[in-house]
N, C-alpha and C positions, 0 to 999 in steps of 0.2 A: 775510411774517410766518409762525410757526407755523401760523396757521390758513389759510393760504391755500394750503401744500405738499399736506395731505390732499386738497385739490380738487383740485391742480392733478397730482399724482397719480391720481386716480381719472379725468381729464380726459386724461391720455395712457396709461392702461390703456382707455379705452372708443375713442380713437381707434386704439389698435392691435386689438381687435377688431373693431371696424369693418372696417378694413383687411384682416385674416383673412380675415372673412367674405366681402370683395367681391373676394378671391382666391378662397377657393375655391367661391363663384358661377362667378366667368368660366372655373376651371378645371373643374368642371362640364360647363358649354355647351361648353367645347373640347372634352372627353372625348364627347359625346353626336353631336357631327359627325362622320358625317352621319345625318340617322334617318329619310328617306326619295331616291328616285334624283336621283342628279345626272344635270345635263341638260350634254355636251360641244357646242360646234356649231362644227363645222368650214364655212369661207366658201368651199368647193371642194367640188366634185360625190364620187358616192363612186366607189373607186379611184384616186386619184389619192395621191401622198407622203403629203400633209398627213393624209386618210382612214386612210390604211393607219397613221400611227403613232397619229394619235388613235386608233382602232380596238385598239392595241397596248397602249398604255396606258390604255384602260379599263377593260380584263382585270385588269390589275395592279390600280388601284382597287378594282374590285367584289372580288377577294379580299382585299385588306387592308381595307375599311372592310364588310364583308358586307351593303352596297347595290348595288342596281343602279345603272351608269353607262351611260348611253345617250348613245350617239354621234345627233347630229343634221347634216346636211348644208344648208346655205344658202349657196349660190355666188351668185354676179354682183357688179358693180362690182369687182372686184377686191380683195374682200374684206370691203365696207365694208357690205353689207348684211347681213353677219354678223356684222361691230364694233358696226354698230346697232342690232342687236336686246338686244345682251349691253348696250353701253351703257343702256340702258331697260330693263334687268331688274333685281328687287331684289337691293340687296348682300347676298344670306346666303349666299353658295357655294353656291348649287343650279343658278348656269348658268354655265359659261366657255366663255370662248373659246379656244381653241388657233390658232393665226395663224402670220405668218411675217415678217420683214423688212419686206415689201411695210407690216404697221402704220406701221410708224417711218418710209416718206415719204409715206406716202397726201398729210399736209398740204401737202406740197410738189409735189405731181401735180393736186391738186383745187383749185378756187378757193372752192369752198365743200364742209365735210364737215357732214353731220347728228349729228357728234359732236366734239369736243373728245379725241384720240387720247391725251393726258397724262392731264387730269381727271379724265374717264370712264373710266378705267382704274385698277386694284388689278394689277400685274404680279405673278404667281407666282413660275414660277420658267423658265428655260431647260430646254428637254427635252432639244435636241441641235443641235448644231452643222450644218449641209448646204453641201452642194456641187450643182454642177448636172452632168452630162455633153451635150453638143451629140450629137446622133443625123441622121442623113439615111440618105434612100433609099437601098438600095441602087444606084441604076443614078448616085448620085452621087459624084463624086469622093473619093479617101480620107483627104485630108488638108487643114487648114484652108486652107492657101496656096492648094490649088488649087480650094478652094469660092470664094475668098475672089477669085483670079481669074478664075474663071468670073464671079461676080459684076459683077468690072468687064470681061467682056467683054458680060457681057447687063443692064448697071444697069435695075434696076425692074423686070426678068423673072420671080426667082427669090422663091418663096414663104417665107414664114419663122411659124413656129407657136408661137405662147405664149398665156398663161393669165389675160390679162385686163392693165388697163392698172395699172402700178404694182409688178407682182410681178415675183418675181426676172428670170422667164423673160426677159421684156418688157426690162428695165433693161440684162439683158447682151448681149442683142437691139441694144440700142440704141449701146451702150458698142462692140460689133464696130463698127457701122457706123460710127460716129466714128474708131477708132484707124483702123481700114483703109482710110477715105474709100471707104467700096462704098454702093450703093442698094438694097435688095431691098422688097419687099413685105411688111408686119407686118399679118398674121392672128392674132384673137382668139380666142380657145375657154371655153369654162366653165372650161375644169380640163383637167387631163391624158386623163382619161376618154375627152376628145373629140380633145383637140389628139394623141394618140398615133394613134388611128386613123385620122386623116388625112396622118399623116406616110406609114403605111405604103400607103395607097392612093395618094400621090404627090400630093393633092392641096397638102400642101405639102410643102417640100425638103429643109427642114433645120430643128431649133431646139431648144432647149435645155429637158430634162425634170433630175427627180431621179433618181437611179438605182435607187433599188427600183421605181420605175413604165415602167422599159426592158429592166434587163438579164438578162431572159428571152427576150425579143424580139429581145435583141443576141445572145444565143447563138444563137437559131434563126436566123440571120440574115436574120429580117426587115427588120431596123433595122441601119443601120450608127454604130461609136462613131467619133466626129472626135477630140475633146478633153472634159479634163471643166476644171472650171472653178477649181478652190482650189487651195489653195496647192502640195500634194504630190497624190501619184499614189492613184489609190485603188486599196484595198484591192479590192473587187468587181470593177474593170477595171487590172489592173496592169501591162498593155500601153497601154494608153490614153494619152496624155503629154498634159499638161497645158496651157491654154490660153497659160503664160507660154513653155514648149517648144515651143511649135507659132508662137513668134514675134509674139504679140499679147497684152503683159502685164498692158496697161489693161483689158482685157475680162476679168480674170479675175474670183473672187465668193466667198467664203463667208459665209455668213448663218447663221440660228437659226430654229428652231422652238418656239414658245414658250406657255405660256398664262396667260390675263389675265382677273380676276375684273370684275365692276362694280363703279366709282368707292366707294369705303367699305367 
């Protein structure tokens, strides 16, 4: 009826204000993130890839949002003790996690995880794509073949260094020892931090880091490069030929570095 338009009018002018307003409420609260520091926490010791680019990009945060971004370091489990901490923190953006591939099979390495790696997780964004480079001592051989026969002349002799069970290091560790049918010994470490300085002491032989946490070391020839592991050659080592060139395609790897807020 006539008499009913005037309400029903003033009934869809009060719902689009309505609406206004709880626009720009929310867009408010978006403008005012962040208005005290965010807290990063990387699941690897400090120095190590992961470190170095959280470390990279919190520079960049703290001058675009003019808070401070503190980098926090929580290694072990291979990651998960840093997943957990972030999963059990409140959802408002004041703690992520920055991680690596190693998230996306924890479930498939663990029989049981203290978190739900979907649920618990608010995924940002991809920061960067990575590769790994395979390094050994120098007093070892130069090239995979013949690490890889040295291996099956001494199966279960030779030491091999990665960064906890689950993460990249470890995966493609494992993925050699399959396509090559060789045996060696799989050594743990915190993080690069540690797994680096025991390659160079020889306490192990060979194994597979990121490349801004070697090739310093690869020029000083402390460290020697075998193979790196993605798809083309890198740019940092462009003599290095890659793990599918060096004859072992299976084992090759490239992954992401990523960060993930808590669940909501």
């Amino acid at each position: 009826t006539n008499q009913e338009k005037p309400m029903k009018h003033r009934l869809i002018r009060a719902g689009l204000l309505a609406a206004a307003l709880a626009f720009a409420c929310a867009n408010a609260f978006a403008q005012a993130y962040p208005v005290k520091p965010v807290r990063i926490v990387v699941p690897f010791p400090p120095g190590g890839g992961v470190d170095v680019t959280a470390r990279s990009f919190s520079k960049k945060f703290t001058e675009a949002w003019g808070q401070p971004v503190l980098v926090t370091n929580r290694p072990g489990a291979g990651g998960n003790i840093a997943a957990d901490s972030i999963a059990k923190s409140a959802p408002d953006g004041y703690s992520i996690l920055i991680t690596t591939t190693g998230h996306a099979v924890a479930a498939s390495l663990y029989k049981k995880l203290p978190f739900d790696p979907i649920k618990d997780f608010a995924p940002i964004s991809q920061l960067i794509s990575t590769y790994l480079v395979m390094v050994a001592h120098p007093s070892m051989p130069g090239t995979l073949k013949e690490i890889v026969a040295l291996a099956k002349a001494r199966p279960g002799k030779l030491n091999y260094g990665h960064t906890g069970l689950g993460v990249a290091p470890h995966l493609v560790g494992e993925m050699l020892k399959a396509e090559a049918g060789i045996d060696f010994l799989l050594v743990a470490y915190k993080g690069d931090a540690q797994a680096v300085p025991a390659l160079i002491a020889n306490q192990v032989q060979f194994g597979y880091s990121p490349p801004n946490s070697v090739a310093q070391l690869i020029s000083a020839g402390k460290l020697r490069a075998i193979v790196v592991s993605g798809a083309n050659r890198s740019s940092i080592l462009p003599n290095t030929p890659t793990t599918a060139e060096a004859g072992f395609p299976e084992a090759s790897y490239n992954g992401w570095v990523g960060l993930f807020a808590p669940g909501g």
